[in-house]
C-alpha positions in Angstrom: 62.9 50.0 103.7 66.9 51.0 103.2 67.1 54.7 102.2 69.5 55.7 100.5 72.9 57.4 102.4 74.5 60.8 102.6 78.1 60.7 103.3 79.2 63.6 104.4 83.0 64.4 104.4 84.8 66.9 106.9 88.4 67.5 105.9 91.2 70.0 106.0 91.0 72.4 103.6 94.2 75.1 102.7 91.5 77.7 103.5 88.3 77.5 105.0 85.3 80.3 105.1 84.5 80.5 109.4 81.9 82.8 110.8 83.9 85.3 112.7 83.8 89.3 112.5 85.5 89.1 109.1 87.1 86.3 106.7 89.2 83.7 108.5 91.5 81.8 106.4 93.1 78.7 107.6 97.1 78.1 105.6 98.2 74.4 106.2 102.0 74.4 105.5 104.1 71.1 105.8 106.9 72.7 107.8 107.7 75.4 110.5 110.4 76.8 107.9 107.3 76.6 105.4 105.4 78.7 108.2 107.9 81.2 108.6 108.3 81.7 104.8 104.7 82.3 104.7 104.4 84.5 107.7 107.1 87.0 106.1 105.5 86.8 103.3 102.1 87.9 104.9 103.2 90.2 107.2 105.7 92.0 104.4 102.2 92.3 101.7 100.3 93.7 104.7 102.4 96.1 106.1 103.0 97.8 102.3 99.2 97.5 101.8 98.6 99.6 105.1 101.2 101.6 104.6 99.9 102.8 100.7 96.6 102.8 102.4 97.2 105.4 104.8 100.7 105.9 105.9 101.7 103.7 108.5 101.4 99.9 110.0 100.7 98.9 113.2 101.5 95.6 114.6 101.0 93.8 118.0 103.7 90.7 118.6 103.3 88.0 121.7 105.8 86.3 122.7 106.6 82.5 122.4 108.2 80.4 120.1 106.2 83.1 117.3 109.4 85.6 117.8 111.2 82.6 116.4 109.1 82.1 113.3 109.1 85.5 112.7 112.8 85.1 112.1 112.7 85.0 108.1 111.5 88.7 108.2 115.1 89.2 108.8 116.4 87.8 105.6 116.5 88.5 102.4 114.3 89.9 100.5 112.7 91.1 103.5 115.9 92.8 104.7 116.1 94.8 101.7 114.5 97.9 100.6 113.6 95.4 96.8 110.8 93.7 98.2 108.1 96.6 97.2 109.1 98.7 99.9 108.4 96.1 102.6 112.0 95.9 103.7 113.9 96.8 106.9 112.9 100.4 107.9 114.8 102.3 110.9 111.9 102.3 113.4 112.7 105.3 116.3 112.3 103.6 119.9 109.7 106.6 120.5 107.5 104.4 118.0 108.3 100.9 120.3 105.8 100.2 123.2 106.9 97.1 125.4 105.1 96.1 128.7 108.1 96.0 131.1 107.6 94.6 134.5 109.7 97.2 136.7 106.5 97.7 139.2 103.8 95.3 140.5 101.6 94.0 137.5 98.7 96.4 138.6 100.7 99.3 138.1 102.2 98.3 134.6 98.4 97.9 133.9 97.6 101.2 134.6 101.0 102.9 132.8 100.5 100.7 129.9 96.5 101.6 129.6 97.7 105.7 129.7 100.5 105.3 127.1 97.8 103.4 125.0 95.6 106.3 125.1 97.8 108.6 124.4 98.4 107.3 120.9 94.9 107.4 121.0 94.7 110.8 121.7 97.4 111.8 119.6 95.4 109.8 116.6 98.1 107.4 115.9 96.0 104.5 117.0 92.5 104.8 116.1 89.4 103.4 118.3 87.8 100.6 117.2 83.3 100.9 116.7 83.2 99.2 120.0 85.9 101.9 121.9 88.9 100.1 121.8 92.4 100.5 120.5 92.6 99.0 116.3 95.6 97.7 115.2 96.3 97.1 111.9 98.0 93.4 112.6 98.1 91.3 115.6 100.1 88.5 115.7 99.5 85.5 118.3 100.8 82.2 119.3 98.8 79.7 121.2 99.8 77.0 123.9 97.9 73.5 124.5 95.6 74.3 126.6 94.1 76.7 124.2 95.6 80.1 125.5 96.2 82.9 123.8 98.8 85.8 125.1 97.9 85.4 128.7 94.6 84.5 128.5 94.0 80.9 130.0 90.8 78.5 130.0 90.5 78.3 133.7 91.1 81.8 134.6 89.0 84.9 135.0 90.9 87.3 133.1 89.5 85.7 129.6 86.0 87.3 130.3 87.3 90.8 130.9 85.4 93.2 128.6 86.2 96.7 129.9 89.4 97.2 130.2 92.1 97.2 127.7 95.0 95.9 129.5 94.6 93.4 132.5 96.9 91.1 134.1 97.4 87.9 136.3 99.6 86.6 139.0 98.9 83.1 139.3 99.4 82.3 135.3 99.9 78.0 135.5 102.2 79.0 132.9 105.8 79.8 134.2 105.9 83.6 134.9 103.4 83.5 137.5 102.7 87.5 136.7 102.1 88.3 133.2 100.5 91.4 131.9 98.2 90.7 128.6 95.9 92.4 126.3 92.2 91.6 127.4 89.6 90.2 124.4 87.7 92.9 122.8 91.6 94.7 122.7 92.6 91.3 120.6 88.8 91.4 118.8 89.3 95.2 117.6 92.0 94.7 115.5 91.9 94.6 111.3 93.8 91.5 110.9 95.0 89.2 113.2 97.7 86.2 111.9 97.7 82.7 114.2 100.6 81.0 114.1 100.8 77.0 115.4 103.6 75.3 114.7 104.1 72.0 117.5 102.0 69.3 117.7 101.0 70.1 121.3 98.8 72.6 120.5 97.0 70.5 117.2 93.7 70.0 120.0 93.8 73.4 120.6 93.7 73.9 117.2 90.7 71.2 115.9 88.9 73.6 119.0 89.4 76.6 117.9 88.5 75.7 113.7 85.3 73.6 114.8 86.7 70.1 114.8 85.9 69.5 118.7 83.7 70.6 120.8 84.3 71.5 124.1 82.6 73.7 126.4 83.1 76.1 128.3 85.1 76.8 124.6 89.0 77.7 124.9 90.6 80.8 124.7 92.0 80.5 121.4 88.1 79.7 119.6 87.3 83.0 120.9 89.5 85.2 118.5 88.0 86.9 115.7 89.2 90.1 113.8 87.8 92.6 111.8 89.0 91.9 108.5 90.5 88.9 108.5 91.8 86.0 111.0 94.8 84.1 109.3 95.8 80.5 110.8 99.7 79.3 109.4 99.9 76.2 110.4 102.2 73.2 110.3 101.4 69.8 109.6 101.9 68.7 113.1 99.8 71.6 114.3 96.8 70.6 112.1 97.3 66.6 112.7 94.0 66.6 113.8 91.9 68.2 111.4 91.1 64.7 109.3 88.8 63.0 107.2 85.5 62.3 109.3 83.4 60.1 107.1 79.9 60.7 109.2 76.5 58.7 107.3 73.4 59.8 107.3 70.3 58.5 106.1 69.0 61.1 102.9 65.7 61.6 105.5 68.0 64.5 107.5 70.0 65.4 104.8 69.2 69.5 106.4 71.8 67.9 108.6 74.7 70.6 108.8 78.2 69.8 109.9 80.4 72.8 110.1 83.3 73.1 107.5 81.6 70.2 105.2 81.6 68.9 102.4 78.7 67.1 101.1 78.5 64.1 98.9 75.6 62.7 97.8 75.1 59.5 96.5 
């Protein structure tokens, strides 16, 4: 007997509902320049929301080709005080916290974990339910093998959960030593944005939004944050999040295929 089919169509959406510790929302943006509009544009709205909220914004930045992108914050309207207040405030360097490399990578971990806690202490950072550090925004890159900041697929430092700060000397990226926030640092804060903009990474990226399956998973399918996780992605970053046409006969149509849509006929 020929029973009828189920066609069941997976496709990129501009924003996608994923199971994570909050919302994730997935942007798909034709350009880098489109990206780096967007960004602004996000980071700008969320730094005036926190701000009203309760007096202050906190943001986390890796490095990369994201401190490129982030380049349109510097322009106008951005630059200005007319943009709602999210313009270009005079931040003292008392309020800047960068990981400098002046001592051996296990000292920097341990300087780095005391400054942490003393914003801690002193209540400018709050802790998070599960004891660590919550920023209000972190903002992340991530490379083709799945990495995000210096956490790689086939190193150990991915499955820290204690401390906040670790580091690695043998990175297969180019510094060998590289100091990096650990997972449940990432995990704890409110929002985190993702920012992909190369084709290199558009694996990495059909990995991390349930596309393909790989296992053990990579680095960057591991991030989640508390209120919401925002992908801004280019077209060449998502050139692999297509149309998959899969059939199925109506007998399993319980079938579930992450991030579907279903059509019946």
């Amino acid at each position: 007997m020929n029973l009828p089919l189920l066609f069941v169509a997976v496709l990129a959406l501009p924003s996608l509902a994923l199971a994570s510790h909050g919302k994730t929302t997935v942007r798909n943006l034709d350009s880098e320049e489109d990206v780096a509009v967007a960004l602004a544009k996000y980071t700008a709205n969320l730094s005036d929301r926190y701000i009203k909220e309760k007096g202050s914004f906190s943001v986390v930045l890796s490095g990369g080709t994201l401190i490129h992108t982030l380049r349109t914050l510097l322009e106008t309207p951005y630059s200005t005080s007319d943009s709602n207040g999210a313009g270009l405030v005079p931040i003292p360097r008392s309020r800047i916290f960068p990981i400098t490399y002046k001592k051996s990578p296990a000292e920097v971990v341990v300087d780095y974990e005391v400054r942490l806690k003393t914003l801690v202490e002193d209540k400018i950072i709050p802790l998070s339910a599960t004891g660590f550090p919550k920023f209000d925004l972190i903002l992340l890159g991530i490379g083709p093998d799945g990495h995000i900041a210096s956490l790689f697929p086939n190193r150990p430092q991915r499955y820290e959960k204690k401390r906040w700060i670790t580091f690695i000397t043998n990175s297969p990226k180019p510094p060998p030593p590289r100091i990096t926030f650990t997972f449940p640092m990432i995990n704890s804060a409110s929002d985190i944005a993702m920012v992909v903009t190369d084709k290199e990474e558009a694996y990495a990226v059909s990995v991390a939004l349930g596309y393909a399956v790989v296992s053990p998973t990579l680095p960057c399918a591991e991030v989640k944050a508390k209120n919401e996780l925002t992908w801004f992605l280019d077209k060449e970053a998502a050139s692999k999040l297509h149309w998959l046409i899969v059939w199925v006969s109506s007998r399993n149509n319980s079938y579930v295929l992450k991030n579907a849509l279903y059509i019946s006929t």
